[in-house]
C-alpha positions in Angstrom: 25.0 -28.8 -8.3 26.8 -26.7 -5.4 24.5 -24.6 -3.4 25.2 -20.6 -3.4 25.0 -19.0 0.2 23.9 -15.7 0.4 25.2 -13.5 3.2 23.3 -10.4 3.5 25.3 -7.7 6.0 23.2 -5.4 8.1 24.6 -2.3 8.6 24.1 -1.6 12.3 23.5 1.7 14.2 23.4 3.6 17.6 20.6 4.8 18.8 20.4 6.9 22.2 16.9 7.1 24.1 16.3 7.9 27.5 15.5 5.4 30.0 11.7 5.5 30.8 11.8 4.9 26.7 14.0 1.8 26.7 12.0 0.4 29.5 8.9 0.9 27.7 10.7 -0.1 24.5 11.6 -3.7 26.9 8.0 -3.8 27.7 6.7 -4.1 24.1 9.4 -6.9 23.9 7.7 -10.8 23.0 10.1 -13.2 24.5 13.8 -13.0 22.5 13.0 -9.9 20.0 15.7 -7.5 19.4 14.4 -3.8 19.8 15.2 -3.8 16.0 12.2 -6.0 15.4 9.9 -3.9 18.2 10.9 -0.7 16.7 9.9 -2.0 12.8 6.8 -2.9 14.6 5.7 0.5 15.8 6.5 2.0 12.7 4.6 -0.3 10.5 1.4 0.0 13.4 2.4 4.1 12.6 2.0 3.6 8.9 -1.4 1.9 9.3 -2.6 4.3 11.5 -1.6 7.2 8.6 -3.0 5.3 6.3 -6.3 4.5 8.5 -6.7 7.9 8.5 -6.0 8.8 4.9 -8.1 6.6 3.8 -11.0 7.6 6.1 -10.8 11.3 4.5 -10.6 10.3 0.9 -13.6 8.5 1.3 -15.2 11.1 3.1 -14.1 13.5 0.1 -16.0 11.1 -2.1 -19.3 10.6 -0.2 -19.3 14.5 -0.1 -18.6 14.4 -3.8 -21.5 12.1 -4.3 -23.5 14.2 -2.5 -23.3 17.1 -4.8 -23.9 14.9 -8.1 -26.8 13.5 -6.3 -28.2 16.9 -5.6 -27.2 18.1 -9.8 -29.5 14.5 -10.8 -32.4 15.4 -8.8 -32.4 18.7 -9.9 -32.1 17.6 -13.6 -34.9 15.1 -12.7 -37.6 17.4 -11.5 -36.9 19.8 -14.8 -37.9 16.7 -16.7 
């Protein structure tokens, strides 16, 4: 049975920074990674951060909404 080989092209871009940001961009740099795979790295830390947040204010939202129903039960409750 012959084996298929799959060649997957990357495009690949240009990007200009300023020094002091490539240096820092070197520093986050584990042994042989291409600044491709350090910038994918800060935007998926980004990412978890947003959704860190998001998620912290939802539940917030919720608690606050629980709150209120709370307060409607044991008003309800002391009519009974």
């Amino acid at each position: 049975m012959p084996s298929i080989l799959k060649v997957y092209l990357m495009e690949v871009t240009t990007v200009k920074v300023q020094k002091r940001t490539k240096l820092a961009l070197e520093e986050l740099k584990v042994e042989r990674e291409s600044f491709d795979v350090v910038i994918s790295k800060l935007i998926l830390c980004a990412k978890k951060i947003d959704l860190k947040k998001r998620l912290i204010e939802a539940y917030k939202s919720m608690g606050k909404n629980d709150v209120l129903v709370l307060k409607e039960w044991e008003t309800a409750s002391r009519e009974v």
